[in-house]
N, C-alpha and C positions, 0 to 999 in steps of 0.2 A: 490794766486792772489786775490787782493780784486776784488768784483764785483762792476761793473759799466752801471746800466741800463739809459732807456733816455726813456721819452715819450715825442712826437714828434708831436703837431696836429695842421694841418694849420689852420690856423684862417678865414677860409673863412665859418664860422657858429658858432656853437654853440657847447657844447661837449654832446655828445651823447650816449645814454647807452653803444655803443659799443666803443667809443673810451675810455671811464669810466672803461671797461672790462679791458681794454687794460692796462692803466696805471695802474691798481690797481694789475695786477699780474707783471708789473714790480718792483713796487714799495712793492709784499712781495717778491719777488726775491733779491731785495739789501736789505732790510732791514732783512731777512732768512739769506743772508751771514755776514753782518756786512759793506757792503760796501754803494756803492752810487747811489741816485735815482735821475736825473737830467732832466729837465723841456728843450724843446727846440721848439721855436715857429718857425714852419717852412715858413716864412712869404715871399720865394721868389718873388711869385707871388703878386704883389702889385697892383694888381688892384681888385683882390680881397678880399685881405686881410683887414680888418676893426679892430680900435681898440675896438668895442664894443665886438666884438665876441674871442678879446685876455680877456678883461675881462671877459666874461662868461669863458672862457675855465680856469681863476684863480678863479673865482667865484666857478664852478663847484668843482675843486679840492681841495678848501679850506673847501664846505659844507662835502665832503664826508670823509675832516680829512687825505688827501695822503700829507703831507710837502714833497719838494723838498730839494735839497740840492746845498747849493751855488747858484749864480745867474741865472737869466734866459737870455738863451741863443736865442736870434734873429738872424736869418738866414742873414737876409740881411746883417745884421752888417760885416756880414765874405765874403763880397761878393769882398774885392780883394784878398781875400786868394785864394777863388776861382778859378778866370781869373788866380792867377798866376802858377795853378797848370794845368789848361788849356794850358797855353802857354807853360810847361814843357812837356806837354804830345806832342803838337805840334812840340816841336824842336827835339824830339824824335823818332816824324817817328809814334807813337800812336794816332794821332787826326790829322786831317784834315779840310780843308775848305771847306764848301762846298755853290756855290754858283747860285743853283737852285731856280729857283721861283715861288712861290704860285699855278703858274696854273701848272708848270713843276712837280708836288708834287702829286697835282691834277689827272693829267694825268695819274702818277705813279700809285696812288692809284686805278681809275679806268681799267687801265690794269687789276693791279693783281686783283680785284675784278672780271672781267672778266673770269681769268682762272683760277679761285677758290680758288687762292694760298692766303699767306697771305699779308695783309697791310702793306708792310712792304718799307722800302727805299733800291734802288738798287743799291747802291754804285757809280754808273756815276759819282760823281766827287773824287773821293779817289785819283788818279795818275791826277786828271784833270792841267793842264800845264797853261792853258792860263787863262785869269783871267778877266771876262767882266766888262765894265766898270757900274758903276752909278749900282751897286748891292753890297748891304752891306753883307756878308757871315754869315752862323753860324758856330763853328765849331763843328764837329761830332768826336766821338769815334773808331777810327777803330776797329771795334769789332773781335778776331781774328777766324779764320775759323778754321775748324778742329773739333777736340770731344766734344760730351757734356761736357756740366757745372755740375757739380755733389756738389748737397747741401745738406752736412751732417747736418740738421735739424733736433733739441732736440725733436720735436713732430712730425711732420713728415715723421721718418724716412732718408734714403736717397733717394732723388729726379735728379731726371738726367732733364737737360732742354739743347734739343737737339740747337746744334750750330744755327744751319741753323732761328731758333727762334728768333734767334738775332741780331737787324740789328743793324746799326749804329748812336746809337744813338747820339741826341741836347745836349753838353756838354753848349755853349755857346750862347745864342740868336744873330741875328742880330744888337740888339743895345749894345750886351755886357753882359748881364744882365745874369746870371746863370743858370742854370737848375737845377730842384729839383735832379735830379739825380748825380751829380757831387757834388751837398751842399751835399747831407744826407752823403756820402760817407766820403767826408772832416770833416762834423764836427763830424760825430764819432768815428774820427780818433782823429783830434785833441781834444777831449773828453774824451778821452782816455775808450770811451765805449767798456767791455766786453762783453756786449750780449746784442741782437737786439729781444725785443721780440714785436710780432705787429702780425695783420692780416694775415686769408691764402691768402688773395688776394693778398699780396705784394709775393707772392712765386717767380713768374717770376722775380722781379725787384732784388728779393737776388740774381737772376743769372747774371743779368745785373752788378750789385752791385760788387761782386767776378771778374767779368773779371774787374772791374776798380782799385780794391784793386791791382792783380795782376798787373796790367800796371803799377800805383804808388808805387809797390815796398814794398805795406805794410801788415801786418799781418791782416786777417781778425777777424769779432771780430765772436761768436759765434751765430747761428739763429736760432729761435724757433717760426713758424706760428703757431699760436692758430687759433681753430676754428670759425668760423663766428658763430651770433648767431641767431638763426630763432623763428619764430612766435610760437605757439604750434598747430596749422597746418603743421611745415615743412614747410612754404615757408620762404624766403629771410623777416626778420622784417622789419614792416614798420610802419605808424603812425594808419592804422587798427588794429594793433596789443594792442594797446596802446601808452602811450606818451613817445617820444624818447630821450630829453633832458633831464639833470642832474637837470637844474633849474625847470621843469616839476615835476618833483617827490619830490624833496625837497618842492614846492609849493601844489601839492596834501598831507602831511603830514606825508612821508615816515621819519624815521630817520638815518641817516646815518650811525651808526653801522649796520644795520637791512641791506642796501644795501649793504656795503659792504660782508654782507657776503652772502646775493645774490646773486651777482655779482663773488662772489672767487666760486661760485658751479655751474656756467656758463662756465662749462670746464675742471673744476678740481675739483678731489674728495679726499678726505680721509678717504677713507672705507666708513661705511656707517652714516658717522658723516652728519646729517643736520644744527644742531644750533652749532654755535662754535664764541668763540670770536675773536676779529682781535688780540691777542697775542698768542691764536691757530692757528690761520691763519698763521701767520707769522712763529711759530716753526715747521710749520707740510710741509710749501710748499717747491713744488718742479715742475721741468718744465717735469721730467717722469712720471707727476700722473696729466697730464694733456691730455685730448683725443683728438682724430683726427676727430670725427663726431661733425657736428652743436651740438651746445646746444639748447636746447627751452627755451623760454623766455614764463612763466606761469604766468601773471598780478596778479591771485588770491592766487596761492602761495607764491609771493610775500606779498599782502597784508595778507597772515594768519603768515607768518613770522613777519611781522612787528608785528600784534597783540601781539605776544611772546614778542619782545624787549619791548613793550610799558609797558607790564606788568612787567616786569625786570626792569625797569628803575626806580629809587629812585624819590620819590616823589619832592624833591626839586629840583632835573635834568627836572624831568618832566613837574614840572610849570615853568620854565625858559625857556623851549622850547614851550610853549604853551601862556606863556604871551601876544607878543606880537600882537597874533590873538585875546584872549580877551579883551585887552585894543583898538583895533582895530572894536570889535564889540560892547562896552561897550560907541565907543567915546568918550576917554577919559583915563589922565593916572590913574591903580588900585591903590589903597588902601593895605597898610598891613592887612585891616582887611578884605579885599577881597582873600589876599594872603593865611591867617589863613582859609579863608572859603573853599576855593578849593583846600588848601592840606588835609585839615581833609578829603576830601569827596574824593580826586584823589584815593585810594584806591579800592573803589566801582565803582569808573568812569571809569578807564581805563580798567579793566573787560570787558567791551564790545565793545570799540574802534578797531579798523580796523588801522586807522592813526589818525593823531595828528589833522584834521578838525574836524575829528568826536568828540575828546575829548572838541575842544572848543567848540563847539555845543553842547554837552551833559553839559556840564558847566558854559557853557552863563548864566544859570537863578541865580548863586550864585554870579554874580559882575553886574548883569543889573538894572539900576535904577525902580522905584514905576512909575507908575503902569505897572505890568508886559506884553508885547505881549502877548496873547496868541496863542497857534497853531490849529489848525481847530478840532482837538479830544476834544484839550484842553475846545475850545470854547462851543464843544457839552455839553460837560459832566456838565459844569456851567449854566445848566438852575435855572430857576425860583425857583422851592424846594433845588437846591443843595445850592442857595446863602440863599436861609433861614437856610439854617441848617448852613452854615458855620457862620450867622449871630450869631446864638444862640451856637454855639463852640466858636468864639472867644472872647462870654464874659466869657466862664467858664475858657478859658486859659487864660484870662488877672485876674483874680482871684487868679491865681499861685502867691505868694513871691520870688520864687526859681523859677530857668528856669533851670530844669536840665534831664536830657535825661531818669531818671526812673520817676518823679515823671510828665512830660510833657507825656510819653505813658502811664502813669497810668491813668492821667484825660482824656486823649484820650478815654482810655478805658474804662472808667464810663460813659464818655457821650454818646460813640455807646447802654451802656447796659441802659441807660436812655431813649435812644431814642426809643429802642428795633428792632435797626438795627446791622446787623453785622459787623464786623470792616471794611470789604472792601468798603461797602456803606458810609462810613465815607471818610477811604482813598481816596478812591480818588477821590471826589472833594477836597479836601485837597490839595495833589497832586495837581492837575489842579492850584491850588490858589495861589500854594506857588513856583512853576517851572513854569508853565505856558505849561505842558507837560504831554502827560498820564504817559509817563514811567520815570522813575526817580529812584537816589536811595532810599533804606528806609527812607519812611517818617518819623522815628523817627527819624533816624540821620539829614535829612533835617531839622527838627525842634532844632532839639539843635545846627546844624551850623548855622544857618540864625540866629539863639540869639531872645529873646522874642519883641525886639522892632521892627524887619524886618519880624518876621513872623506875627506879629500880625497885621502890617501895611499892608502887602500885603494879611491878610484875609481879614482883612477892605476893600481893595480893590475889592476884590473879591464879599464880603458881601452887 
């Protein structure tokens, strides 16, 4: 059997770390079997549905590297497939009209709230005969009475959801218009999806789901609730926790191998592997090495993970993801010889990066024009003797023939023993002059990237 997953997100926001969770274990689930990972925007509801928030949710999954397969599927599009699978159920003796009204619903609900029971709708019009006028109907599901719904769930376990749970559900609105619950059904039929894997909170809607398979006559596909994912307090995640969108994190400087494999140990484990690539990821998953308790969502273990990939990352991956924040802070598009400047030095730099702001930031002072900002340490440390001295170092380095990285900290180091100061006392107002920052990397490799013309200029500045 090939496999045939779907992720499924209605467009009424943005995609969110946890619908992100979601897709991304379907998508090693078809791509672990050899089969297919299919995109479906559940867009029935149309007054809330927005096309900015169908782009974020292609935005989302393009940053994090999940390709879908074959087109994307629009809910509404299938919406006379739908009505006509409604009117099949209806000739059948399965679905009903039902033609109750807003306050009669009302009423319903405050009953049962009354005697503790649940929210639920009491059937009063299933066998109803006569048919009022100037009321448009919806029609409902006759959901059938009798034994629990029993859902053999890949994570889960099996789950029993007792009948009486289940009322009769809005197949078709009063103006026609579908219900998400009659779409998802159809189109992962017509989809021809093998397994459903999504949220524990959709658990009840797989029972709902199963009585309508059964009614329609068709083979269910496979269901696997994954775990919700929580704060690292244990409560339910929220925007205290940190930031909840996909565009959030790719924008704070995370990189997308680094989440994704984040995100794959949000529920699923592989012994006790932590760093693992997404072509590990892909050989090792499976939907029974996935747990049934929340995950915790840890911001800082995330950001010490990311630190790992940043350092794993080839330097010329590295400045192409980092470009266009410095040519962004630079005002202005880089230079190849800005390019040569920040890969010689990405080596040292990304050493201490957290994410990819911090890299541009740490980087800024090898593509930033004359005269350098300085930063308030930066500002201290350039008092009055420190620009004298760098006055009288930059005419010993502009005395150099050769700009080269043994013969630049050699005169360095004649001139601290000229001074009869120690090398740090040199360093760093150097430092300060030449990054505009106390901490930086070695000053001598800052001097042989910056090249004799840019360093000397920006002493002179200093001086």
């Amino acid at each position: 059997m090939t496999v045939v997953t779907r992720f499924a997100p209605s467009p009424t926001g943005f995609l969110h770390i946890g619908g992100a969770r979601t897709a991304l274990f379907n998508w090693l689930l078809a791509r672990h079997g050899g089969g297919q990972f299919r995109l479906r925007i559940e867009d029935t509801d149309r007054t809330r549905s927005t096309p900015e928030a169908v782009e974020a949710i292609f935005a989302g999954l393009r940053w994090l590297e999940l390709d879908w397969d074959g087109d994307v599927v629009f809910q509404s599009a299938n919406a006379a497939r739908h009505r006509q699978l409604a009117d099949d159920l209806l000739a059948r003796g399965r679905a009903f009209r039902c033609y109750c009204t807003p306050e009669e619903l009302a009423a319903m609900r405050e009953a049962a709230k009354g005697e503790g029971g649940a929210l639920r709708y009491d059937g009063r019009c299933r066998d109803r005969t006569d048919i009022p006028a100037g009321i448009d109907p919806v029609v409902r599901f006759r959901s059938p009475d009798g034994d629990d719904v029993v859902i053999d769930d890949h994570v889960q376990g099996e789950v029993r959801i007792p009948a009486a749970q289940l009322d009769d559900l809005v197949l078709l609105r009063s103006d026609g218009t579908p219900t998400y619950m009659l779409a998802v059904v159809a189109d992962d039929h017509d989809m021809k999806v093998t397994h459903v894997v999504r949220g524990v909170d959709h658990l009840t809607n797989a029972a709902r789901q199963l009585q309508l398979y059964e009614a329609l006559g068709w083979t269910p596909p496979a269901f696997a609730h994954i775990p919700l994912i929580h704060g690292p307090d244990g409560a339910k995640l929220s925007k205290r926790h940190g930031a909840m969108a996909a565009a959030e994190y790719r924008e704070m400087g995370f990189l997308p191998a680094a989440m994704r494999n984040y995100l794959a140990r949000l529920g699923w484990s592989h012994g006790d592997d932590e760093i693992f690539s997404t072509e590990q990821a892909v050989e090792w998953f499976s939907l029974a090495a996935v747990g049934r308790s929340p995950a915790r969502f840890d911001f800082e273990k995330l950001r010490s993970l990311n630190s790992t990939y940043i350092q794993r990352t080839g330097d010329d991956a590295l400045y192409a993801a980092i470009a266009p924040g410095l040519g962004h802070m630079a005002g202005r598009p880089l230079t190849p010889e800005h390019r040569n400047r920040v890969t010689a030095l990405l080596p040292e730099l990304k050493k201490r990066a957290k994410d990819l702001r911090e890299l541009v930031d740490a980087a800024h002072f090898l593509v930033a024009d004359r005269p350098l900002e300085l930063d308030q340490m930066a500002s201290g440390i350039l008092d009055a003797d420190a620009r004298e001295l760098l006055a009288r170092l930059k005419s010993r380095l502009g005395e150099l023939e050769v700009w080269q990285g043994d013969t630049v900290e050699a005169t360095v180091r004649s001139f601290a023993d000229d001074e009869g100061l120690p090398l740090g006392m040199i360093a760093q107002p150097l430092r300060a002059a030449l990054t505009g920052r106390a901490v930086s990397p070695g000053i001598f490799e800052v001097l042989q990237v910056l090249g004799a013309a840019e360093a000397l200029g920006r002493l002179a500045d200093a001086a």
